[in-house]
N, C-alpha and C positions, 0 to 999 in steps of 0.2 A: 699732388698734381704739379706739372712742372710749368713755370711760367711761361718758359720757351715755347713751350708745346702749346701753350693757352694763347700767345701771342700768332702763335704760326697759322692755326685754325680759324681766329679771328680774319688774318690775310688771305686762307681760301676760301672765307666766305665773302669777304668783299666781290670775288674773282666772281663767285658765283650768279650775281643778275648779270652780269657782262658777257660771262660764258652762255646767257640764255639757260641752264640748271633748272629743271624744275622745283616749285615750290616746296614739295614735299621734301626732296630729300636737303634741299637747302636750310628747310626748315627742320629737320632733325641734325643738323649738324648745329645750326644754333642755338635748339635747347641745348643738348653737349655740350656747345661752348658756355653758354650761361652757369651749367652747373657747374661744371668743372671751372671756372675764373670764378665763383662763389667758394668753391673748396680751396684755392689758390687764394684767396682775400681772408679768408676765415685762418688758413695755419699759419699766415704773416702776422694778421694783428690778435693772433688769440680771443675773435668774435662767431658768431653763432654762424653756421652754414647757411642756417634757414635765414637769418638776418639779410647777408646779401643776396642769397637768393631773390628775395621778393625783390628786391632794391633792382638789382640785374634783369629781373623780369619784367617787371616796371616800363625801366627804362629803356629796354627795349619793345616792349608793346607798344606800350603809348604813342612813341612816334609813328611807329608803324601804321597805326590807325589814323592818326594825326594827319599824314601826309599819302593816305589812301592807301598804302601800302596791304593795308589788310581791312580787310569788310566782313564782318562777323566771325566765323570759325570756317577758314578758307584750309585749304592745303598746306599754307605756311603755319597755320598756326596747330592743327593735327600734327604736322612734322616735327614742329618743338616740342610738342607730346610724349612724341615716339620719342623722340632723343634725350630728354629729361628720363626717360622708363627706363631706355637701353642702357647708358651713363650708369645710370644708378643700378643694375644687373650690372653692369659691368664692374663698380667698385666690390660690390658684394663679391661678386664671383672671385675678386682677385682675394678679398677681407680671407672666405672659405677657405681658399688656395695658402693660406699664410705665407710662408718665406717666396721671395722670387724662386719659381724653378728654373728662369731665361732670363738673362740681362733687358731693363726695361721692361718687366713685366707690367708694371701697373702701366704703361703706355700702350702698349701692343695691344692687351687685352681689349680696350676701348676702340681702339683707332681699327682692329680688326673687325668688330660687332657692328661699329656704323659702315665701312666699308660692306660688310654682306649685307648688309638690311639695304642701305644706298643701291648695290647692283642688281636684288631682286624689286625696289621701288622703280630703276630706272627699266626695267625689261617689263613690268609691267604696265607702266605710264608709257 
């Protein structure tokens, strides 16, 4: 997973309370970002995926609940769900796939699964 890319998603989901974005798919784009900046910390320093995982999860829950942000198992926190599910279908999918067939394969693949799931939660919502 590319830093850049873990950096950049991190900046559209800032974007996202301010754009008004509902919960849900904000909230699958940040399990995404959680797993994916957990796979990014894990090939840097040669430690466990699952290690920062929970670490990344953490800390991002906690405040969230902290500061009211999330009140039991709301829409935000269903949508990190979904997005920790797809993410991880998504790596697999590419694992299956072996060699890149398309320049950026292991990007596209992810970035295009949340974008469909994203446009069929917003036409429902």
């Amino acid at each position: 997973m590319c830093p850049v890319c873990t950096v950049a998603v991190g900046v559209g989901l800032g974007l996202s309370r301010w754009l008004k974005i509902d919960d849900a798919i904000s909230g699958l784009w940040i399990g995404a970002f959680i797993l994916s900046f957990a796979f990014t910390l894990a090939k840097y320093t040669k430690k466990s995926v699952l290690f920062y995982f929970l670490i990344l999860l953490a800390t991002t829950l906690v405040p969230m609940w902290y500061y009211k942000i999330i009140i039991g198992i709301d829409k935000l926190v269903l949508g990190m769900a979904g997005g920790i599910i797809l993410f991880s279908f998504s790596v697999v999918l590419h694992n299956i796939l072996g060699k890149s067939h398309f320049p950026f394969q292991k990007v596209v693949i992810p970035v295009i699964i949340l974008m469909l799931v994203s446009l069929i939660l917003y036409a429902v919502t």
